[in-house]
TIVO-310246 format. One record per residue (C-alpha): x, y, z. Coordinates in steps of 0.5 Angstrom, whole numbers, padded with zeros to 4 digits, always signed. Layout:
XYZ;...
# end
This chain:
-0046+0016-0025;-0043+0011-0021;-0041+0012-0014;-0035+0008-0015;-0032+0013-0022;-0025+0014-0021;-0024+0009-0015;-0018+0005-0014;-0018-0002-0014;-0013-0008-0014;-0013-0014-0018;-0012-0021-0015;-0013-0027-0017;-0012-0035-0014;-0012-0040-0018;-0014-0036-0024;-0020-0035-0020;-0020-0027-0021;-0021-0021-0018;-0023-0014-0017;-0021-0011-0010;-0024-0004-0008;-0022-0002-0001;-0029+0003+0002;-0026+0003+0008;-0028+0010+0012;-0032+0011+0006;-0040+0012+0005;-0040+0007-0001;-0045+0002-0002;-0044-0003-0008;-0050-0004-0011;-0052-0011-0016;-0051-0005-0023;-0044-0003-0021;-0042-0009-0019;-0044-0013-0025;-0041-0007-0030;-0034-0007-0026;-0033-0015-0027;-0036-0014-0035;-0029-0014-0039;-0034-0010-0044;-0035-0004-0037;-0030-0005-0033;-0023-0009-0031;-0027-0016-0032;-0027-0021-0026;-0030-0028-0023;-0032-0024-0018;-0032-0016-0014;-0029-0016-0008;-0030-0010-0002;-0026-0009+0004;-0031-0006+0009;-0030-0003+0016;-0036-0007+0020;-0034-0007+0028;-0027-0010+0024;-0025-0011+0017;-0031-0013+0014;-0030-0018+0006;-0036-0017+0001;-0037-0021-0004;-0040-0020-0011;-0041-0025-0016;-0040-0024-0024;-0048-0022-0025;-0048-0017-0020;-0050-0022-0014;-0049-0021-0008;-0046-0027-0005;-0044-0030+0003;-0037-0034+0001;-0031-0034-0003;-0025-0038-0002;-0020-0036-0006;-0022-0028-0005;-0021-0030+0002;-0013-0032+0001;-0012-0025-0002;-0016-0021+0002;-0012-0024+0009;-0005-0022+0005;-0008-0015+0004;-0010-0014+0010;-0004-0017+0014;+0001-0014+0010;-0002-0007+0013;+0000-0009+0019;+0006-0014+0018;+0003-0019+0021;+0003-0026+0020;-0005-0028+0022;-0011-0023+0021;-0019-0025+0023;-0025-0022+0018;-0031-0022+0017;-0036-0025+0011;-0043-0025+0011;-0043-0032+0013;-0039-0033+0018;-0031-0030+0022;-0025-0033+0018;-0018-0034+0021;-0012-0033+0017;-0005-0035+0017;+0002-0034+0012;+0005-0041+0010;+0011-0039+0006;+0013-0032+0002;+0006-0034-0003;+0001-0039+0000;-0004-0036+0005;-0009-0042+0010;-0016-0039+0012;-0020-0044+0016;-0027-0044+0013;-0031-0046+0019;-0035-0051+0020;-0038-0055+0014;-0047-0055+0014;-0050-0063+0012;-0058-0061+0014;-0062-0060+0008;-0066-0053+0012;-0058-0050+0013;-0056-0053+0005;-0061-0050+0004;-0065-0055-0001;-0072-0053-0002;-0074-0061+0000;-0074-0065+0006;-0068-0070+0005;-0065-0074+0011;-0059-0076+0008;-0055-0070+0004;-0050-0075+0002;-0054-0077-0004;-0059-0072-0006;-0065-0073-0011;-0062-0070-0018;-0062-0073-0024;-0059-0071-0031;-0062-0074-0037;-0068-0079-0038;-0071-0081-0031;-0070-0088-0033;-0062-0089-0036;-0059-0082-0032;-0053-0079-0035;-0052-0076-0028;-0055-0078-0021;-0055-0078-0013;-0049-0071-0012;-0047-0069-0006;-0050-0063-0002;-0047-0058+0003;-0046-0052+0005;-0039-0048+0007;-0041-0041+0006;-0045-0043+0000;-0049-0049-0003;-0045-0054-0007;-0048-0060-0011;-0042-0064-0012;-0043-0069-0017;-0038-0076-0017;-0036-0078-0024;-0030-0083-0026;-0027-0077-0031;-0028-0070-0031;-0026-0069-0038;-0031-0073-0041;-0037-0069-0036;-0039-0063-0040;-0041-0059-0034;-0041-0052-0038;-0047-0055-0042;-0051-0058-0035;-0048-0054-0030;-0053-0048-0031;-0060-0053-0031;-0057-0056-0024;-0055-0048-0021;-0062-0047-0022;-0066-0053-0020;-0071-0052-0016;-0070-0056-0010;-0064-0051-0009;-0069-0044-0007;-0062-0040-0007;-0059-0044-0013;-0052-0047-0013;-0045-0048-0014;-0044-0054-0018;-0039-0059-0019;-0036-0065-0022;-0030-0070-0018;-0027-0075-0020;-0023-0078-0014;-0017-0081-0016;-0014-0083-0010;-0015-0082-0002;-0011-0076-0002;-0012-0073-0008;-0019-0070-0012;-0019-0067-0019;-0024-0061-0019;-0028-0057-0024;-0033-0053-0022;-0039-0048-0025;-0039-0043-0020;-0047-0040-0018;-0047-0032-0022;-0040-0034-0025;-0041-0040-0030;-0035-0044-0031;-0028-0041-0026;-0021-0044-0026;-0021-0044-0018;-0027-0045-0013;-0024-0045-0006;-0031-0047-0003;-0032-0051-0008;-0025-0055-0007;-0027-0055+0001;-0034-0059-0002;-0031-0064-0005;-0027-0066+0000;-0032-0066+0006;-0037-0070+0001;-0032-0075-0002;-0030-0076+0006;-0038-0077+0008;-0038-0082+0002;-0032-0086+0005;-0027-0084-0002;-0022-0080+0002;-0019-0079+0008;-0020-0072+0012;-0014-0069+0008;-0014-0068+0000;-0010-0065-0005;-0016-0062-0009;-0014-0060-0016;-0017-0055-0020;-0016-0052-0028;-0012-0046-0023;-0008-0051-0020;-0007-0054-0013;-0011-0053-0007;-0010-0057+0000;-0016-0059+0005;-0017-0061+0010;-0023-0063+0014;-0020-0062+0022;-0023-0067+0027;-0025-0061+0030;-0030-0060+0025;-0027-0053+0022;-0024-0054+0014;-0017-0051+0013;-0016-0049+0005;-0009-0047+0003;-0007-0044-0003;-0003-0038-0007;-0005-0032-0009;-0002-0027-0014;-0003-0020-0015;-0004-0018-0022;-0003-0010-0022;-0007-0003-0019;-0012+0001-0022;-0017+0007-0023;-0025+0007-0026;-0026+0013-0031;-0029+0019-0029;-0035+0016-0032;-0035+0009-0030;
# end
């Protein structure tokens, strides 16, 4: 049986971007890969994008678990809902926390919309990371379709938490990024796979989005993957350092700060409360 039978939980999502949020503050849980992949199986368990815990670790603490059971370094959209919690608790209006990957700030903008400063965007190969030498990740070695003629070709590539290859294309519609996006997440020049993601620019303010999510599969919402394209169309010269990022969720604002942090604000939603059987 599992650790995590008749545990409550919450359910939120940002965007569409789905989640279940289990509370193991001041308890001995420790999630494993098999619970986590049977809470977010709609078959087994509530079913979401991703499994969310909210930990004491020298402060609070967010994991993040992705649809197979992985577990995974960042989460955009669960970092807004979590920082509601968190400063709901206490009646605040900003709360830090910890990931994996790095501390995050947040702060209420409005009654729904939460900002989460997402760090520090990371461009060299070793820290994407890329399993080649590449010097210049703004266009990066992956190809789709025949060598000679390719279909797709020349991404982006950064890490903001987690890796992002972001493909640049003059119509998301026409791109079909649930059929490829599972040869590009694991390609080989990505030792810890990627996120990937499809942009069509369509002004210098504004980006739409879709995105398939590393462990997930095609997401309504990726906040990091938002963040991605941003500072990438930036690199690339085809935005300015402040874009509306629209996804198939809705609308995300990014900005790349010229102190080099990116600030994601969006909403989020809480979609109800719960309890795992007995025999979860």
């Amino acid at each position: 049986m599992s650790p995590l039978a008749g545990r409550a939980y919450r359910l939120m999502n940002g965007l569409g971007n789905r989640f279940v949020i289990f509370d193991l503050r001041g308890s001995p849980i420790t999630l494993r890969e098999a619970d986590a992949a049977r809470a977010a199986d709609p078959k087994t368990g509530p079913g979401c994008d991703q499994v969310i815990t909210i930990e004491d670790r020298n402060g609070p603490f967010m994991g993040v678990w992705n649809r197979d059971g992985g577990e995974v370094e960042a989460c955009g959209n669960a970092a807004r809902c979590v920082a509601r919690i968190l400063m709901d608790e206490d009646g605040r209006d900003d709360i830090e926390f910890s990931t994996a990957s790095e501390k995050l700030k947040a702060w209420r903008v409005g009654e729904t919309r939460i900002a989460v400063d997402m760090g520090e965007p990371k461009f060299l190969w070793r820290d994407i990371p890329l399993a080649e030498q590449m010097d210049d990740t703004r266009f990066i070695d992956v190809k789709l379709g025949p060598i000679d003629n390719p279909v797709l070709w020349g991404p982006s590539a950064v890490n903001v938490g987690n890796p992002h290859c972001v493909f640049f294309v003059p119509d998301v519609s026409a791109q079909a990024i649930e059929r490829f996006g599972p040869l590009v997440e694991n390609h080989p020049l990505f030792p810890e796979r990627t996120n990937v993601s499809v942009a069509e620019v369509t002004s210098r303010h504004a980006i739409r989005l879709r995105v398939w999510e590393r462990g997930v599969g095609m997401t309504q919402a990726c906040g990091t993957a938002a963040c991605a394209a941003l500072v990438c169309a930036h690199r690339r010269r085809m935005t300015e350092r402040k874009a509306t990022v629209t996804l198939d969720g809705g609308d995300l604002a990014i900005e790349w700060r010229e102190d080099n942090h990116i600030i994601m604000t969006g909403p989020i939603s809480f979609d109800g409360d719960g309890v795992l059987p007995d025999d979860f």
